[in-house]
C-alpha positions as CSV (number, residue, x, y, z in Angstrom):
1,X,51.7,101.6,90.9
2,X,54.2,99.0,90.6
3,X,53.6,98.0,87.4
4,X,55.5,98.7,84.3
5,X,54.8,97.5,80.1
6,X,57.8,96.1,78.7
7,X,59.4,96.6,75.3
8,X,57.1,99.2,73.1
9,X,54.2,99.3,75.2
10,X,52.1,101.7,76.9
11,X,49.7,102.0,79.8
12,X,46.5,103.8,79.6
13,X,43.8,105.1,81.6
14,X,41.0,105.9,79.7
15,X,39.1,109.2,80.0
16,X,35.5,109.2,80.7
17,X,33.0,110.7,77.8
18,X,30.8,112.9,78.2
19,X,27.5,112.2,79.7
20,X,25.4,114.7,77.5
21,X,25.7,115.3,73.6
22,X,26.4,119.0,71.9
23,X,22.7,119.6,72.4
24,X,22.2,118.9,75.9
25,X,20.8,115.3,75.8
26,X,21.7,112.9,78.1
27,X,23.5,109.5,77.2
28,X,22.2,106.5,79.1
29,X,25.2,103.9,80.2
30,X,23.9,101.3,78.0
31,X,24.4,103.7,75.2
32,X,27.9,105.5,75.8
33,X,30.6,103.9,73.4
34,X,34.2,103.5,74.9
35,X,36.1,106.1,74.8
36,X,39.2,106.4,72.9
37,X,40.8,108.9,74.6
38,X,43.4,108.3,77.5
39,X,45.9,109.1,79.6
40,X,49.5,107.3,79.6
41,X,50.3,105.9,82.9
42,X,53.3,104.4,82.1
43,X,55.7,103.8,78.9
44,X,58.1,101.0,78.5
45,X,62.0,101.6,77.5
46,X,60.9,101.6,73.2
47,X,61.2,98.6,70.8
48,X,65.1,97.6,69.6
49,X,66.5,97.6,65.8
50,X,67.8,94.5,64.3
51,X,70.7,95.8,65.0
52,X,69.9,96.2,68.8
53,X,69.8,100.3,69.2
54,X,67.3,101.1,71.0
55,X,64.1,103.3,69.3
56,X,62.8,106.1,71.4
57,X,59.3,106.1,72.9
58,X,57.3,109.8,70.7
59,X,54.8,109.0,74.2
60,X,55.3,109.5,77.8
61,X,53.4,109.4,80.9
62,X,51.1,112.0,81.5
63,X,50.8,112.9,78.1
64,X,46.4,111.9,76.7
65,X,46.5,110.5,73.7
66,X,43.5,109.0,71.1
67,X,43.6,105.1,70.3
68,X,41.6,103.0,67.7
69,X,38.4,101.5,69.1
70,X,39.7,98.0,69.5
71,X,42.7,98.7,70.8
72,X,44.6,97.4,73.4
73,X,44.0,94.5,76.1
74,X,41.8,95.7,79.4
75,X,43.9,94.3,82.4
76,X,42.7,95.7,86.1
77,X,45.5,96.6,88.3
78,X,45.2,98.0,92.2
79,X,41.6,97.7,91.3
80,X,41.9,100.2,88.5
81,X,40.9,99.3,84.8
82,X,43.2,99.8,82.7
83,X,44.5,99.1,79.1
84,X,48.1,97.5,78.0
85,X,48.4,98.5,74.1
86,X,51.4,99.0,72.1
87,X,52.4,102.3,70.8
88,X,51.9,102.3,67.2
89,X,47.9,101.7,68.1
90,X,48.2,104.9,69.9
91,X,47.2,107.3,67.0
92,X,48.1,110.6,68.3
93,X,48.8,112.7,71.4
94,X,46.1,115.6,72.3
């Protein structure tokens, strides 16, 4: 994949939910919710200081992480969907 997120942004793949609940029911598609779990495809260089040092990315790729609901902007790319969020709307890594 040739694309990289610039600055303090991150790439994600989300991972697919489960298609039955805890009990054994089955979801129907019109019924599943997003999932806000993913995987990071790529990371950008981090964000820069006033003074311009740069800040560290705490994410990297590979690494699945939970997001907030509404997070992010879906983008397709080589046909894969995909989501271009920045890293403070990641919440935490799993």
């Amino acid at each position: 994949m040739a694309f990289k997120p610039l600055h303090d942004r991150v790439l994600v793949r989300r991972l697919e939910s489960d298609e039955k609940t805890a009990g054994g029911l089955i979801i129907p598609e019109n019924a599943k919710e997003k999932p806000a779990e993913g995987e990071i495809v790529s990371v950008g260089e981090g964000a820069r200081k006033d003074s311009g040092e740069l800040i560290a990315m705490a994410v990297k790729a590979g690494d699945k992480v939970l997001f907030g609901k509404w997070s992010g902007t879906e983008v397709k790319i080589d046909g894969e969907e995909l989501l271009i969020m920045k890293e403070s709307d990641v919440l935490g890594i799993l």
